[in-house]
py3Dmol code that shows the C-alpha trace and the ligand (Angstrom):
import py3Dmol

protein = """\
ATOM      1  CA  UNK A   1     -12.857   1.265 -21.377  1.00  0.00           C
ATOM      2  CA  UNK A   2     -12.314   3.088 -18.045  1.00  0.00           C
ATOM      3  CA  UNK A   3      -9.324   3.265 -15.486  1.00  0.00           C
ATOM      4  CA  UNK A   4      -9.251   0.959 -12.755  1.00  0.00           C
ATOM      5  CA  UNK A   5      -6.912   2.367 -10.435  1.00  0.00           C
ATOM      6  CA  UNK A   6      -4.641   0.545  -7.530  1.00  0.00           C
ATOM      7  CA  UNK A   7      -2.526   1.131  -4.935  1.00  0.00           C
ATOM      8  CA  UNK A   8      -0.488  -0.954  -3.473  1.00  0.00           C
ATOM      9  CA  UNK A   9       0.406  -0.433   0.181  1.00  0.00           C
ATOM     10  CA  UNK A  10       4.124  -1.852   0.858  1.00  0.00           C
ATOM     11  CA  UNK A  11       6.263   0.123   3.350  1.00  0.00           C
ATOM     12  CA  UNK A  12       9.800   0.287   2.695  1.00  0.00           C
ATOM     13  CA  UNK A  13      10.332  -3.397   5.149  1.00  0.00           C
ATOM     14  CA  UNK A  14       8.356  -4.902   2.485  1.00  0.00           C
ATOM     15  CA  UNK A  15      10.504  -4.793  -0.485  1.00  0.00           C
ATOM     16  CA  UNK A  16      11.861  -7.083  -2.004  1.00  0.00           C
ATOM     17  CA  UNK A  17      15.123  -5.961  -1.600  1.00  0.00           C
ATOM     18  CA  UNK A  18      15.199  -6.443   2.369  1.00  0.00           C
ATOM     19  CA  UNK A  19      12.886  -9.458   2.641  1.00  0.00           C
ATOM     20  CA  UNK A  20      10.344 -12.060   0.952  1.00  0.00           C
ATOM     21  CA  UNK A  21      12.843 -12.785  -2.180  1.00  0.00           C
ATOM     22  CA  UNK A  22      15.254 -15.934  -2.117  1.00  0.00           C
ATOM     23  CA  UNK A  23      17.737 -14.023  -3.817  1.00  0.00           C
ATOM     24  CA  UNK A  24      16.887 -10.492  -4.054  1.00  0.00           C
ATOM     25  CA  UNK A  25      16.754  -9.568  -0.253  1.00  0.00           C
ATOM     26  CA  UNK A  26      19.264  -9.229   2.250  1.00  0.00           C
ATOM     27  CA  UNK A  27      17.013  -9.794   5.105  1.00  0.00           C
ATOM     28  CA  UNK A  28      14.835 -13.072   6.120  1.00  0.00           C
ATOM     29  CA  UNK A  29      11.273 -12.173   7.372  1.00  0.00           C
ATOM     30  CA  UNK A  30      11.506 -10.989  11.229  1.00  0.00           C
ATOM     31  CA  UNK A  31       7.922 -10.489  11.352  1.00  0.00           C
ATOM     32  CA  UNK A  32       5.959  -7.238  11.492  1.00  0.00           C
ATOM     33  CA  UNK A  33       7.425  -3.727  12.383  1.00  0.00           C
ATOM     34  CA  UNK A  34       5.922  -1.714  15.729  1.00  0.00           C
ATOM     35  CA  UNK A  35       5.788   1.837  13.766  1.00  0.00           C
ATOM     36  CA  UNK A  36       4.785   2.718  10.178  1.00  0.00           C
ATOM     37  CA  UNK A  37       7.802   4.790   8.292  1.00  0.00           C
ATOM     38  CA  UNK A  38       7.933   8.554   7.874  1.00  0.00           C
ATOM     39  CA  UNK A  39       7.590   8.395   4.160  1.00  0.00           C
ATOM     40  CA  UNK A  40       4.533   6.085   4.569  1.00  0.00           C
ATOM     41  CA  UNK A  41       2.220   8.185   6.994  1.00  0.00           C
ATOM     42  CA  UNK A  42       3.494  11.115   5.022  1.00  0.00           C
ATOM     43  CA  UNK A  43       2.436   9.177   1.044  1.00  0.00           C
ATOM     44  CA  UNK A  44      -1.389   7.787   2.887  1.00  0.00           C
ATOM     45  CA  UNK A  45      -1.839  11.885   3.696  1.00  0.00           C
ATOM     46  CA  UNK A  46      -1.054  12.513   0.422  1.00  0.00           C
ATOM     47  CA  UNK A  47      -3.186   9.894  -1.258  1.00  0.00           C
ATOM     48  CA  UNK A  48      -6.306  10.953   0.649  1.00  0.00           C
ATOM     49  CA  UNK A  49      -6.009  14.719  -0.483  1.00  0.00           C
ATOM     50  CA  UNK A  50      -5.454  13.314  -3.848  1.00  0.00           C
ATOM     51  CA  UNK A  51      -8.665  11.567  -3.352  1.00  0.00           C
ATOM     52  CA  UNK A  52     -10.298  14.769  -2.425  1.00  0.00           C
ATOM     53  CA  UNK A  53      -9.657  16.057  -6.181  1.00  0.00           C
ATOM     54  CA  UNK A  54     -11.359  13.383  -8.429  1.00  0.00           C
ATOM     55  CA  UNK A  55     -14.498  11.313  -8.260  1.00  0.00           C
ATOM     56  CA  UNK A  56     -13.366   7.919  -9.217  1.00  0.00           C
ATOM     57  CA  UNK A  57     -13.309   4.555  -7.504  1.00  0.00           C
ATOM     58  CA  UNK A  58      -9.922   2.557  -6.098  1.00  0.00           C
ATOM     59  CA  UNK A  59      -8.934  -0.269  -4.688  1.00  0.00           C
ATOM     60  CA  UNK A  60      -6.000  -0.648  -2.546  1.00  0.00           C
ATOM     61  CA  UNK A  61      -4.045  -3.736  -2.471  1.00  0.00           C
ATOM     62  CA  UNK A  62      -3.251  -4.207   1.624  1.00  0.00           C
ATOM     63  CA  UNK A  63       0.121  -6.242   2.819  1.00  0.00           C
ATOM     64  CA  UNK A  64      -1.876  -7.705   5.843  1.00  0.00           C
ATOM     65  CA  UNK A  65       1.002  -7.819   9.102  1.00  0.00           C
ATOM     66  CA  UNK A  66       0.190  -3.956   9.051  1.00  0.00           C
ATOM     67  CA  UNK A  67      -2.409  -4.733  10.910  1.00  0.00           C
ATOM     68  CA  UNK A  68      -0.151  -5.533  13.666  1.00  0.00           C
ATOM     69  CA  UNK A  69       1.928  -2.564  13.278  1.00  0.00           C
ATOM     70  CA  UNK A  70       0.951   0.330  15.531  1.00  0.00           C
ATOM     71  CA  UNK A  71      -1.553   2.743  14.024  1.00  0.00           C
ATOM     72  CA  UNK A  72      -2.623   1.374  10.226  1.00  0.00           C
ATOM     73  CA  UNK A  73      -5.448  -0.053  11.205  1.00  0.00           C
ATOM     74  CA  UNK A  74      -7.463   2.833  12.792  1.00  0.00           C
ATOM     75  CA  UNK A  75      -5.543   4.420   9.526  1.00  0.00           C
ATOM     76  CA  UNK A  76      -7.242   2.318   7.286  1.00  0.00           C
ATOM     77  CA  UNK A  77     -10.846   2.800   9.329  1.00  0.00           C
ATOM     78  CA  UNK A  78     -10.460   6.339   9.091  1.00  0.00           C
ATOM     79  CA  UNK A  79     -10.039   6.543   5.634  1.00  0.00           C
ATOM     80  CA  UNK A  80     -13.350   3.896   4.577  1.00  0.00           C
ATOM     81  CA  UNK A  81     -14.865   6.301   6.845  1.00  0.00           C
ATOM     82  CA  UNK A  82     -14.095   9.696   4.947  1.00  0.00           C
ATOM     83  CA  UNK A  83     -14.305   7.438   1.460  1.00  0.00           C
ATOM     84  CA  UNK A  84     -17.039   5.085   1.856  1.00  0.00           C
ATOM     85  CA  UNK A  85     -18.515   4.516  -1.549  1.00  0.00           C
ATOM     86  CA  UNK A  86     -15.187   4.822  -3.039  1.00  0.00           C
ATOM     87  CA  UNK A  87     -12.339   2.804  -1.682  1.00  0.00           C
ATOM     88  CA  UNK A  88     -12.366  -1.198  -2.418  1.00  0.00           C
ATOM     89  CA  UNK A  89      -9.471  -3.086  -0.188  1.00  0.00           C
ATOM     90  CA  UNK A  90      -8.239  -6.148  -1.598  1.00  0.00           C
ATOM     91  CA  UNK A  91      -5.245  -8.895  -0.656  1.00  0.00           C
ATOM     92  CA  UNK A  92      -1.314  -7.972  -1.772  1.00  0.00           C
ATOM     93  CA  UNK A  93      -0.043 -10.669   1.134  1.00  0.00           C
ATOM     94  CA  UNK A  94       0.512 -10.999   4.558  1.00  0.00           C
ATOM     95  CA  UNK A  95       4.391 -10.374   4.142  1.00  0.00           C
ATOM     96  CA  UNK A  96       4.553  -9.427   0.934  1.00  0.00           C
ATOM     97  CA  UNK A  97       6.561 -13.439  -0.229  1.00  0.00           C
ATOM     98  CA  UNK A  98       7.598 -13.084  -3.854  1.00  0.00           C
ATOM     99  CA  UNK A  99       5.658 -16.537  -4.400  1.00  0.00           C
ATOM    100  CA  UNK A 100       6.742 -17.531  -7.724  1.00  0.00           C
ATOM    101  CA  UNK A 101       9.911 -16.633  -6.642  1.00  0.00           C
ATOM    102  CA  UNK A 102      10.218 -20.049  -4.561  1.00  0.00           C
ATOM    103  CA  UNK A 103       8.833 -22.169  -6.389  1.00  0.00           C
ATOM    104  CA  UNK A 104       5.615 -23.983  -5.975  1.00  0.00           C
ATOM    105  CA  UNK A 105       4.149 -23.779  -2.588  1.00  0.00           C
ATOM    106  CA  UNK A 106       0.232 -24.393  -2.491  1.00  0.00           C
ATOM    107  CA  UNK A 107      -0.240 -25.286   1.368  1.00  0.00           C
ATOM    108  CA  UNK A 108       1.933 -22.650   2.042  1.00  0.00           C
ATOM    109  CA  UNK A 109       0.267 -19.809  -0.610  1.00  0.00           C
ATOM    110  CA  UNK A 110      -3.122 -21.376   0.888  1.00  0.00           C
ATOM    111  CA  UNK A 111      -2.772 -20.978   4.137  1.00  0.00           C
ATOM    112  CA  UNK A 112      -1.461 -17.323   3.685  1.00  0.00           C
ATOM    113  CA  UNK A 113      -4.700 -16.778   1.828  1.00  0.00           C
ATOM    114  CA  UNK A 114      -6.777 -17.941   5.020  1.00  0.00           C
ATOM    115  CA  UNK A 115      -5.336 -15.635   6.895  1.00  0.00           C
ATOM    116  CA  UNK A 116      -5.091 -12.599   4.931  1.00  0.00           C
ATOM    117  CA  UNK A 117      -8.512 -12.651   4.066  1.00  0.00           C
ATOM    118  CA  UNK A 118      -9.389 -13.134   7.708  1.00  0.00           C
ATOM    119  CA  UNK A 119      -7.783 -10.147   8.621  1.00  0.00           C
ATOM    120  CA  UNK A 120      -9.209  -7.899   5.799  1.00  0.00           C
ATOM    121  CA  UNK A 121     -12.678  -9.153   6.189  1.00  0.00           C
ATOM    122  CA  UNK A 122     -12.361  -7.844  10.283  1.00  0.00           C
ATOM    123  CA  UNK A 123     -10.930  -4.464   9.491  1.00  0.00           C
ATOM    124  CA  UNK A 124     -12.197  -4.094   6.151  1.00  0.00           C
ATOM    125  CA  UNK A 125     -15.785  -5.190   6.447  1.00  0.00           C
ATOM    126  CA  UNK A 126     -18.012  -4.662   3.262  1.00  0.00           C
ATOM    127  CA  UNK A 127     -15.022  -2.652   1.218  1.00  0.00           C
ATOM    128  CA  UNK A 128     -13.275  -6.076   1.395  1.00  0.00           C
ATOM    129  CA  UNK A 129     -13.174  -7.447  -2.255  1.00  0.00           C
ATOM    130  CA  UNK A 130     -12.141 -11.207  -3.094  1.00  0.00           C
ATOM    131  CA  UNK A 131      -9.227  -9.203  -5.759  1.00  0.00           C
ATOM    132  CA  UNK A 132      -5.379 -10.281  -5.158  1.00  0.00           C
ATOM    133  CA  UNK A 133      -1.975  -9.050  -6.451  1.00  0.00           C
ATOM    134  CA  UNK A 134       1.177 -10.929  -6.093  1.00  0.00           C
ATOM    135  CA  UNK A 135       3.887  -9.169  -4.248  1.00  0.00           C
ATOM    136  CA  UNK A 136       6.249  -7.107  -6.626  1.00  0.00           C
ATOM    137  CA  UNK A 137       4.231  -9.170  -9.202  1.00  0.00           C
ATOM    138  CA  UNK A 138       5.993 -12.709  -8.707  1.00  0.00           C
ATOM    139  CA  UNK A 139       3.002 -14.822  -9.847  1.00  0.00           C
ATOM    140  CA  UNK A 140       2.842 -18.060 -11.287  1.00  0.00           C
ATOM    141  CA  UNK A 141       0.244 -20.289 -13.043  1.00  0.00           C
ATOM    142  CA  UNK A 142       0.152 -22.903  -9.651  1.00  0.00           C
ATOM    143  CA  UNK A 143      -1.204 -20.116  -8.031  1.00  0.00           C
ATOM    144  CA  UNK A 144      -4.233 -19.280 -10.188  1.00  0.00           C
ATOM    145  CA  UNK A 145      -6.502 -22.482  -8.386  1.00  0.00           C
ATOM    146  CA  UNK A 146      -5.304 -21.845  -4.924  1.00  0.00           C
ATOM    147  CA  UNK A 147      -7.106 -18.142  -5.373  1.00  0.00           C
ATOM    148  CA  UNK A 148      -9.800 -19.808  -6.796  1.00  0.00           C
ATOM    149  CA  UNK A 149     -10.002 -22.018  -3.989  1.00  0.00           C
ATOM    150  CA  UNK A 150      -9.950 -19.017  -1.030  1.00  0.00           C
ATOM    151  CA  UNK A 151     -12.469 -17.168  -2.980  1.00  0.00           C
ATOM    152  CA  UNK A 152     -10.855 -15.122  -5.031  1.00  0.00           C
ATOM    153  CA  UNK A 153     -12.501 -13.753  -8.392  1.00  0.00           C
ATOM    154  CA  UNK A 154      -9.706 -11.334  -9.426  1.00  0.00           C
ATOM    155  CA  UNK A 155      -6.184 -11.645  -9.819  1.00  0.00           C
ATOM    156  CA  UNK A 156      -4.081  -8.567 -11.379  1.00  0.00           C
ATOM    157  CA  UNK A 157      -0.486  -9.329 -11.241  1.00  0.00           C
ATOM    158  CA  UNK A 158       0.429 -10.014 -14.577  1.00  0.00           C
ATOM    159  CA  UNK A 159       2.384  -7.183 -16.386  1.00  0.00           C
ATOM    160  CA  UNK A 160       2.606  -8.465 -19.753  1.00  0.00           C
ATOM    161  CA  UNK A 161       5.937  -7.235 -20.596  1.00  0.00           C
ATOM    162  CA  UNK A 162       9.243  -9.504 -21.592  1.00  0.00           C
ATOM    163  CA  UNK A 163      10.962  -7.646 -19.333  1.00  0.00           C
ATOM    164  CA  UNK A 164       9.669  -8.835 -16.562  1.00  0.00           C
ATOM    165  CA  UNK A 165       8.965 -12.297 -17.666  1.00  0.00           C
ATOM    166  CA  UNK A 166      11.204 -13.870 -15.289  1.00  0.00           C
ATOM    167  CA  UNK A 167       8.769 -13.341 -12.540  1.00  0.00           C
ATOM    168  CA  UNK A 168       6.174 -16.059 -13.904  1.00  0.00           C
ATOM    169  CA  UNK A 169       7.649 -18.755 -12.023  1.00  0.00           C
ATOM    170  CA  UNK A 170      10.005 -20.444 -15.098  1.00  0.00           C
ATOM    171  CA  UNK A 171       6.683 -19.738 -17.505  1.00  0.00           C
ATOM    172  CA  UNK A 172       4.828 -16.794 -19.630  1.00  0.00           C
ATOM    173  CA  UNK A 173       2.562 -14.507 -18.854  1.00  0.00           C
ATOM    174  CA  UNK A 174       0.203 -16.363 -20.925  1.00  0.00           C
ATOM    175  CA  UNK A 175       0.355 -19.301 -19.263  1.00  0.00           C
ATOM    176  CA  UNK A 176      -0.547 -17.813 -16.119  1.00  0.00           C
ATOM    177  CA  UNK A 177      -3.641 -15.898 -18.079  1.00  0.00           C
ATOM    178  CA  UNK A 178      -4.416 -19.334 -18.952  1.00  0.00           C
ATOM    179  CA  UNK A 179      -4.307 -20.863 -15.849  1.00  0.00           C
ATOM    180  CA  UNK A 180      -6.851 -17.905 -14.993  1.00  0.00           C
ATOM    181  CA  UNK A 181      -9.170 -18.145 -17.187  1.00  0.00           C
ATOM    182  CA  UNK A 182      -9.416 -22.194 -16.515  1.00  0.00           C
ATOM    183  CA  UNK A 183      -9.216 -21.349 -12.899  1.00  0.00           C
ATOM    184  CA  UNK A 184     -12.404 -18.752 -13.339  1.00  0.00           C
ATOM    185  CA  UNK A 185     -10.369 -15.870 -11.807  1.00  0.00           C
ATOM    186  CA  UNK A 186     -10.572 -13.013 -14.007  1.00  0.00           C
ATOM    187  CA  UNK A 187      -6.904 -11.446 -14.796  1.00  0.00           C
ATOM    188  CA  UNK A 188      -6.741  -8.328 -14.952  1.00  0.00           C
ATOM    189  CA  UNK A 189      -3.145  -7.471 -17.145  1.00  0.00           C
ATOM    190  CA  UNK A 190      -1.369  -3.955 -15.881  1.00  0.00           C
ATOM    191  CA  UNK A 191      -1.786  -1.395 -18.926  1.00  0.00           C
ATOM    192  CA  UNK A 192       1.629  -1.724 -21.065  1.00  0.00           C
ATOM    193  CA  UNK A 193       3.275   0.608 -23.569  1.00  0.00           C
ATOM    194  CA  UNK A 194       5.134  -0.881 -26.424  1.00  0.00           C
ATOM    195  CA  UNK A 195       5.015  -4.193 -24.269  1.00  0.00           C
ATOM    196  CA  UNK A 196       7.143  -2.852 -21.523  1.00  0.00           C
ATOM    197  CA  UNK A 197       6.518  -1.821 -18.143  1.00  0.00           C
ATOM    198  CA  UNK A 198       4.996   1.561 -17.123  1.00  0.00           C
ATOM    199  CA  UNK A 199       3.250   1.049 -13.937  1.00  0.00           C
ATOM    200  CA  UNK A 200       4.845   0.999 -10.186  1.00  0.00           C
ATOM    201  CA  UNK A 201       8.487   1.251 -10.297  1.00  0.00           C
ATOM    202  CA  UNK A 202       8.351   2.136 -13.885  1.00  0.00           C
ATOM    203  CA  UNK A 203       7.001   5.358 -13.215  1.00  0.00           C
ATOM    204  CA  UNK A 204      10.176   6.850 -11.273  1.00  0.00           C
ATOM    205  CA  UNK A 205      12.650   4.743 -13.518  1.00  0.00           C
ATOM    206  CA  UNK A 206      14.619   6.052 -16.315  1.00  0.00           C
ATOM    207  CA  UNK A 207      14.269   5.699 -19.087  1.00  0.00           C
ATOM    208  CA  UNK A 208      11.108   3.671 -18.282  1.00  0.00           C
ATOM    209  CA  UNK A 209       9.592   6.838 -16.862  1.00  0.00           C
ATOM    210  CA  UNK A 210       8.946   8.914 -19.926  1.00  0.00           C
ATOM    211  CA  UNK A 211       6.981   6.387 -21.464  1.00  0.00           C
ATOM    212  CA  UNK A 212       5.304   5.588 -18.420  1.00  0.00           C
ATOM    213  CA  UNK A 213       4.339   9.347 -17.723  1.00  0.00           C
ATOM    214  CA  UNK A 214       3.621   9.610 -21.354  1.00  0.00           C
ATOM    215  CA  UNK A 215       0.801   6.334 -21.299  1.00  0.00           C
ATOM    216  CA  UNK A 216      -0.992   7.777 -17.673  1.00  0.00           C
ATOM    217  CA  UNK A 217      -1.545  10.843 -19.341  1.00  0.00           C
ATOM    218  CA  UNK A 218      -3.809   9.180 -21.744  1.00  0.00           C
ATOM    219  CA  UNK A 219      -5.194   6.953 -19.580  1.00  0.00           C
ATOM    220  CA  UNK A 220      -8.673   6.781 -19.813  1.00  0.00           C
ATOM    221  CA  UNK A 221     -11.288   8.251 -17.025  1.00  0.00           C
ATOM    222  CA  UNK A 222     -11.749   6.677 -14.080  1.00  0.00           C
ATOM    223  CA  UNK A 223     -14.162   3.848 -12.763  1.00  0.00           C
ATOM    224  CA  UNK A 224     -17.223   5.439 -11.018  1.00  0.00           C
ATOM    225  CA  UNK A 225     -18.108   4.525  -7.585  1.00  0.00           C
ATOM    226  CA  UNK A 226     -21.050   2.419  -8.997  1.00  0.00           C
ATOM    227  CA  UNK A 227     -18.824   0.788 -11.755  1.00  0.00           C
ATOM    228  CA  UNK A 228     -16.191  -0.662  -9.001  1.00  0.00           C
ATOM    229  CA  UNK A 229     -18.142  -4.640  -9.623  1.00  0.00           C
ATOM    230  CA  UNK A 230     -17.022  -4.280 -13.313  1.00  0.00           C
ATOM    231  CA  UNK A 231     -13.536  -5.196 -12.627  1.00  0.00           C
ATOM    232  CA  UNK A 232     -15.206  -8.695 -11.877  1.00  0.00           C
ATOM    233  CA  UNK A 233     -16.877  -8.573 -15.471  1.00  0.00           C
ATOM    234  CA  UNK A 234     -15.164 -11.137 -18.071  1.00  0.00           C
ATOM    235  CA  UNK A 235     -17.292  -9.011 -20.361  1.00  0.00           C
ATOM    236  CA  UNK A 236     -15.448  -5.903 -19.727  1.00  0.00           C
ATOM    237  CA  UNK A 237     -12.189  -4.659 -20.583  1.00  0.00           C
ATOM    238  CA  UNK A 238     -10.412  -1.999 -17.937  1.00  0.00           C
ATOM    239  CA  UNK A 239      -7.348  -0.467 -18.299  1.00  0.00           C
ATOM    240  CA  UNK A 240      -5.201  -1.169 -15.117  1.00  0.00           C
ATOM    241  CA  UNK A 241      -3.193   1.239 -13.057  1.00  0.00           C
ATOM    242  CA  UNK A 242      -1.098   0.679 -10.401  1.00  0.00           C
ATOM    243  CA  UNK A 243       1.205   2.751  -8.034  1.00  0.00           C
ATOM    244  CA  UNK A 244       2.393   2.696  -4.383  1.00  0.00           C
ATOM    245  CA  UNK A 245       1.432   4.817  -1.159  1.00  0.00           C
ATOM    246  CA  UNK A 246       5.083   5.674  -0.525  1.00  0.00           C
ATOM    247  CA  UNK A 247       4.837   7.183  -4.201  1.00  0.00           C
ATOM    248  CA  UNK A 248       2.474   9.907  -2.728  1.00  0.00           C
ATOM    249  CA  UNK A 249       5.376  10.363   0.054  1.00  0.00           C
ATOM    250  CA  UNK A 250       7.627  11.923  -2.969  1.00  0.00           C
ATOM    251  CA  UNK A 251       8.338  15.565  -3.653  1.00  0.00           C
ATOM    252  CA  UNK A 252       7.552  16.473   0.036  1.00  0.00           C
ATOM    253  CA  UNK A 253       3.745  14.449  -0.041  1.00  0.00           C
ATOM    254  CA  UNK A 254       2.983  16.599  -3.271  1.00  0.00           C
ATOM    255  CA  UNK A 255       3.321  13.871  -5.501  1.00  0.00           C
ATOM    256  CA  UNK A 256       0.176  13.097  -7.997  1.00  0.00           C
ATOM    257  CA  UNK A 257      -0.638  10.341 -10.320  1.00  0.00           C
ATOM    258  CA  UNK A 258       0.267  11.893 -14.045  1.00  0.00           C
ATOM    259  CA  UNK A 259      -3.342  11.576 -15.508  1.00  0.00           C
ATOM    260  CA  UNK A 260      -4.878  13.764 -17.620  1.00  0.00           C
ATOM    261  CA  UNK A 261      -7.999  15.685 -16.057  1.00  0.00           C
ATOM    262  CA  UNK A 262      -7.588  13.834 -12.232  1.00  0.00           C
ATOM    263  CA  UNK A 263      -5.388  16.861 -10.955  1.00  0.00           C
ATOM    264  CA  UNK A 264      -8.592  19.020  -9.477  1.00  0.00           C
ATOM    265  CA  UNK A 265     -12.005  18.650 -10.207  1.00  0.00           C
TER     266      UNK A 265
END
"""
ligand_1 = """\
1
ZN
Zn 3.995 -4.715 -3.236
"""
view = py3Dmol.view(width=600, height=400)
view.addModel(protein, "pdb")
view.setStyle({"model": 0}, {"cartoon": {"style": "trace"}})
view.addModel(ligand_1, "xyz")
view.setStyle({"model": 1}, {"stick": {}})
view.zoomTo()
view.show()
């Protein structure tokens, strides 16, 4: 059971604490930003050289209105360029909406599909992957036919913890593995410890962040290159990983995912 490892590509406009949250943000979408932040150019630096120091395949989840911010698109080109075999780019949003967080939308979640996927088809070419994640995980079972119905064959937003249970739109977690499965999307649930969180946020949280340090350390190896399609395999089980760019942006760009064995080659 290999690592499938994610990154998610939010700059700091994106969270859900200034915008895309009815009652968590404190700022209504004003549309994209003309310059990428400090801490973001300085995190996509350092996730390249971390690339440089392992081998394995990963997919990063792009918020698509970057594309109209100055400079992340010939950002983006550069790096399938220096990682083509190894970098997958798959839908997190155009605004990064907390979905479930509304309430049921379809036409709206739909047509955000269309044109997310437009966008990451023309800049992403053949890396593009049919995969989606929900922004900051708000996900809901209503959602699971409207990816369907766009094209998408892999949804990994679920992180099966109580904790966060609020997030599935008024349901559970299994309900919206249900709706999956019946859906024929292929969920794939963020790796757990003791049922809570330790992915993302979790990682930089205390007391969360122990744990969470504790469980990528014995994460297993990575997906090869050649082994990226198995994340579309019902007949495969992965374990999931997920962080952000902006994470690589911390302790002056030196910042590493905590796994065993991925630190140099
Ligand atoms: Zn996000």
């Amino acid at each position: 059971m290999p690592t499938w490892f994610t990154v998610d590509t939010d700059d700091f406009r994106h969270l859900p604490k200034h915008q895309g949250h009815p009652t968590r943000s404190k700022e209504v979408y004003a549309g994209p930003s003309d310059t990428l932040s400090e801490a973001f150019l300085v995190g996509w630096k350092g996730l390249l050289d971390w690339m440089d120091l392992h081998e394995g395949a990963l997919t990063l989840f792009v918020i698509t209105d970057l594309f109209e911010t100055k400079g992340f698109g010939e950002l983006l080109a550069s790096a399938l360029e220096r990682f083509p075999k190894r970098l997958t780019v798959a839908c997190h949003g155009h605004t990064h909406r907390s979905w479930s967080a509304w309430g049921e939308d379809k036409a709206g979640f739909e047509s955000m599909l269309t044109r997310s996927t437009e966008r990451l088809k023309s800049h992403a070419g053949r890396a593009f992957r049919p995969y989606f994640r929900a922004p900051s995980g708000y996900i809901a079972p209503w959602m699971a036919a409207s990816l369907a119905s766009k094209g998408y064959i892999v949804d990994t937003s679920v992180n099966p913890s109580w904790l966060v249970k609020h997030k599935t739109g008024g349901t559970s977690w299994a309900a919206v593995c249900a709706a999956m499965e019946a859906a024929g999307v292929v969920e794939r649930p963020w790796m757990t410890r003791w049922r809570l969180p330790v992915n993302g946020p979790a990682l930089f949280r205390f007391p969360l962040s122990g744990l969470a340090r504790k469980a990528w350390r014995k994460a297993p190896r990575l997906l090869k290159p050649e082994e990226e399609r198995w994340v579309e395999r019902h007949d495969v089980e992965l374990c999931t990983l997920y962080c952000h760019v902006l994470d690589f942006a911390r302790n002056n760009g030196t910042w590493t995912p905590p796994l065993a064995g991925h630190r140099a080659k």
